[in-house]
N, C-alpha and C positions, 0 to 999 in steps of 0.2 A: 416579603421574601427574605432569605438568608443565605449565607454563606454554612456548607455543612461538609464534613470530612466523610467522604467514601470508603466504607471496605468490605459493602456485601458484594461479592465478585458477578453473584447470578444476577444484582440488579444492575452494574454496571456492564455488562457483557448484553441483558436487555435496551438498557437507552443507548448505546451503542452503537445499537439497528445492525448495518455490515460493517460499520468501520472497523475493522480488524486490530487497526493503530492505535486505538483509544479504548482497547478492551482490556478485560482484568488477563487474560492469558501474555497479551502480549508486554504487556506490565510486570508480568512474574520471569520472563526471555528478559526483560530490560534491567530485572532486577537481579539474575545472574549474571549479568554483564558486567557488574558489578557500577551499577549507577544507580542515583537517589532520583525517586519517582515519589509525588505525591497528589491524590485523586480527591478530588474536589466536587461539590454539585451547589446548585443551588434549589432552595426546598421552600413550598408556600402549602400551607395548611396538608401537611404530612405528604406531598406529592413533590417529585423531582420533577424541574421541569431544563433543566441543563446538566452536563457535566463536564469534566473535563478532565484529562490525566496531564500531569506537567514532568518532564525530566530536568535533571537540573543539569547544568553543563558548564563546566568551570570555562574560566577565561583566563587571564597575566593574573598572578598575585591571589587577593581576595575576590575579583572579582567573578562573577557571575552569573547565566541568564539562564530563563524556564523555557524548557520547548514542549509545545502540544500541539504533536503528527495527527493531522488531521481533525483538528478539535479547535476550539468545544465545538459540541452538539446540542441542540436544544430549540427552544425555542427564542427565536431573535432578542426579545425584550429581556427574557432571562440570561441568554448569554451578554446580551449589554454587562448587565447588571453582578453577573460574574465575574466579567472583566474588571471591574471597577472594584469589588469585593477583593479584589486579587492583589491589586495596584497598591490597596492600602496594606493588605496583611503582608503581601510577598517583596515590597520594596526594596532590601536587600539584595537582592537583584537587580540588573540594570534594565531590564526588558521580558517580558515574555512572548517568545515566536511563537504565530499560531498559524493554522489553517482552518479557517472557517470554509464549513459548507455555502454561505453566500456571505456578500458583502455587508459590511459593518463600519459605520460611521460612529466611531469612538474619538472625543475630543473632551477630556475631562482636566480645566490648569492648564500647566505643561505637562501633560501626559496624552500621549498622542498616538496615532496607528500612521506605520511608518509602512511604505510597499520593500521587501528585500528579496532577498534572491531567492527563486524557487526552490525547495526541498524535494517536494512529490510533482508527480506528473500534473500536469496541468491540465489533463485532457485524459480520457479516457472515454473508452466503449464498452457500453452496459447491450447485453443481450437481454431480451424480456423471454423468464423460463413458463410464462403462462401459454407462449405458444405451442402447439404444437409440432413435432419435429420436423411434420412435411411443410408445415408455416416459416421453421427455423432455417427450412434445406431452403427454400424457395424464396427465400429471403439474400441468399449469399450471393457472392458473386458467381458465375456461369463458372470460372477458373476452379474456384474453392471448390466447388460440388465436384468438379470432375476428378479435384487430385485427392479428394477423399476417398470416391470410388476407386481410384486407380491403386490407391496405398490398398482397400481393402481386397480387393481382384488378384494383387501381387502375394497376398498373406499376411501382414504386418499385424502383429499383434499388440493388445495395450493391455497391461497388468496394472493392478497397484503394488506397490513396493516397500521397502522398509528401510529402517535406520541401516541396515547389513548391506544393503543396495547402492548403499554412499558413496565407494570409489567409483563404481560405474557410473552416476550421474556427474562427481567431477570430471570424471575421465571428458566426460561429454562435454561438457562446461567448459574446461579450457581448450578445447576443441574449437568450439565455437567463439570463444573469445579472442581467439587467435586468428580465424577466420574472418570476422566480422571487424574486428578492434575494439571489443568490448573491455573495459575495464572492471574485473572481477573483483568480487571480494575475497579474504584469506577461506582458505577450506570448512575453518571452522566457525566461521558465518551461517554457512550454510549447511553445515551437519548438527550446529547447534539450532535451527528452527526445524530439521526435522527429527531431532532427537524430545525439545522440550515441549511439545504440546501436539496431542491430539488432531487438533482442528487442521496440522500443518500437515501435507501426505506427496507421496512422492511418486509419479508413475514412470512408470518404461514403455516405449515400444520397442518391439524385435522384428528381427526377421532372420530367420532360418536358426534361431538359437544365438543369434547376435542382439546386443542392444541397440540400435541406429537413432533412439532419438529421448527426451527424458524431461520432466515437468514436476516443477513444485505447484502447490495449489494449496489455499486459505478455502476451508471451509465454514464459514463465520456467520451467524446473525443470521441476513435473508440472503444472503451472497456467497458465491463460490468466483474465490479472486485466483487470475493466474501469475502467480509472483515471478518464476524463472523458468527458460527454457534453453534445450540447446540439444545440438545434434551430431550426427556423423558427418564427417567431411566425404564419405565413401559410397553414403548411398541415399544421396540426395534426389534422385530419381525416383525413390521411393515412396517419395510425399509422407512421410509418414508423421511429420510435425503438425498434419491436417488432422490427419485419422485423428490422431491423440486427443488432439482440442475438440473433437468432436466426439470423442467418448467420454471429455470429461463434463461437457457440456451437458450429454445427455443424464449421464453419473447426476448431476445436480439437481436436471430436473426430475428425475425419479426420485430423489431423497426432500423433494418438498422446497427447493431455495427456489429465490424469485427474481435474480437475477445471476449472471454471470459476467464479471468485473475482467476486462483484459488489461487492466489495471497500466495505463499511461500507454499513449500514443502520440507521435508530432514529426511530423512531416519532416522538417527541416533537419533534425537529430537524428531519427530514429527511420530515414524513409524507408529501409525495406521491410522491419519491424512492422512496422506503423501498414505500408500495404499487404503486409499476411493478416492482420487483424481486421482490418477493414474488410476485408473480403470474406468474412463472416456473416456482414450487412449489422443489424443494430443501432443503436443511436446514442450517440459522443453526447458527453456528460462535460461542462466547463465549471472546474474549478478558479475561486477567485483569486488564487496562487497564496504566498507565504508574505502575512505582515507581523512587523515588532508591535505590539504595545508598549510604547516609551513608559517608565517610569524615572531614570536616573538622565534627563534631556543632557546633560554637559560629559558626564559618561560616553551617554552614548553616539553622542557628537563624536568623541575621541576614538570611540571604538569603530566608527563608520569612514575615518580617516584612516587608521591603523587598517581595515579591512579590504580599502581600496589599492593602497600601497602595497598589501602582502600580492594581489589581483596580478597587479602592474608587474612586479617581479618574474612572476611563473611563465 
């Protein structure tokens, strides 16, 4: 096995599977961001069998660590073996954060897998789109089935939208952030993912020639992920944030994907988030949350002190 520099997009967008986060698209959004990303694999008799994208993200002074949202991906043995491939080229940095798909006992020297603070959701519910829809209806809670018919009975309609559509999904946005207590990101977070790729799409539901409720969504890999949503504070009687997830549900599995990602859920944070998506029915998905691979241990000693302190402050 080896250590090999990535940059056919179509093959890394394939071993990617649905991660959205570790694709060539979203690598090219990260690199007008203006930050340094560089995509990596590991290859044995002409076959990949890991990869991984890393961002790099400055610290105080020279310092600096690699981040890979939701990566690497591959195969256990190979991603070991990545990690380690990494630690020696990439050492100039003091760490790299990852998110593996399952847990990983990495202990190479002093070079160690450290557990840190979650980045991504930790939890998430996957729909399976091989059912069928009276399988998918019949599956949800009694509640869900009924405020969907109820939105469709009232009239609410669901479109798909465009880049031109963008105030009215803010509009919605800080709506609901204001509503709920959600801390928003700046405007142009979110008009830059639905202006730079494809895969990214934006829908609206109406009613009577109003917008009342609005949805980004990741169509990637084998997965339709639902990134953001939000609504009217006026016509919440309307259900119409059911309708929607269930047109795009449907939207998915007519275009062939195999699952549908409602992409983080948790009870504790997120509880009335968390019981609109449950109410879908489907089955929670356990990530093994966000670890450092140490390479710089005294580093990053210093930096794990300095991190707790900044904590303790706020």
């Amino acid at each position: 096995m080896k250590l090999v520099r990535l940059n056919n997009a179509k093959e890394i967008n394939r071993l990617a599977g649905g991660e959205f986060l570790q694709s060539w698209f979203w690598g090219e959004i990260i690199e007008k961001n203006g930050e340094i990303l560089e995509r990596y694999g590991i290859e044995e008799r002409g076959e990949i069998l890991a990869v991984i994208t890393i961002i790099k993200k400055p610290l105080l002074g020279p310092f600096f660590y690699w981040y890979a949202p939701r990566g690497p991906i591959g195969e256990k043995g190979a991603v070991e073996f990545l990690l380690k491939e990494l630690k020696a080229n990439k050492s100039g940095g003091i760490f790299l954060r990852i998110e593996p798909p399952e847990i990983l006992n990495m202990k190479e020297g002093k070079a160690s897998l450290k557990k840190s603070l979650d980045l991504q959701p930790k939890k998430t519910l996957f729909l399976d789109l091989s059912l069928k829809e009276e399988e998918l209806l019949k599956a949800m809670h009694q509640k869900t089935r009924y405020n969907i018919k109820l939105a469709e009975k009232k009239g609410v309609k669901t479109t798909l939208a465009g880049a031109e559509d963008f105030t009215e999904f803010w509009r919605l946005m800080k709506l609901t952030g204001n509503r709920d207590g959600f801390r928003l990101h700046e405007a142009a977070h979110y008009q830059g993912l639905l202006s730079a790729s494809s895969f990214i799409k934006l829908y609206l539901a109406s009613y009577e020639g109003k917008n009342i409720a609005a949805g980004l969504f990741c169509f990637f890999g084998n997965r339709a992920t639902y990134l953001h949503g939000a609504s009217d504070n006026k016509a919440r009687n309307l259900m119409a944030p059911y309708l929607l997830q269930w047109e795009i549900i449907k939207t998915a599995r007519r275009e062939g994907f195999k699952y549908y990602d409602f992409y983080g859920i948790d009870e504790k944070k997120w509880p009335g988030v968390t019981r609109f998506k449950l109410g879908f029915g489907g089955s929670v998905r356990d990530y093994p949350g966000t670890y450092d691979f140490v390479f710089r241990p005294l580093i990053y000693s210093l930096y794990g002190l300095l991190r707790k302190l900044r904590r303790s402050l706020k």
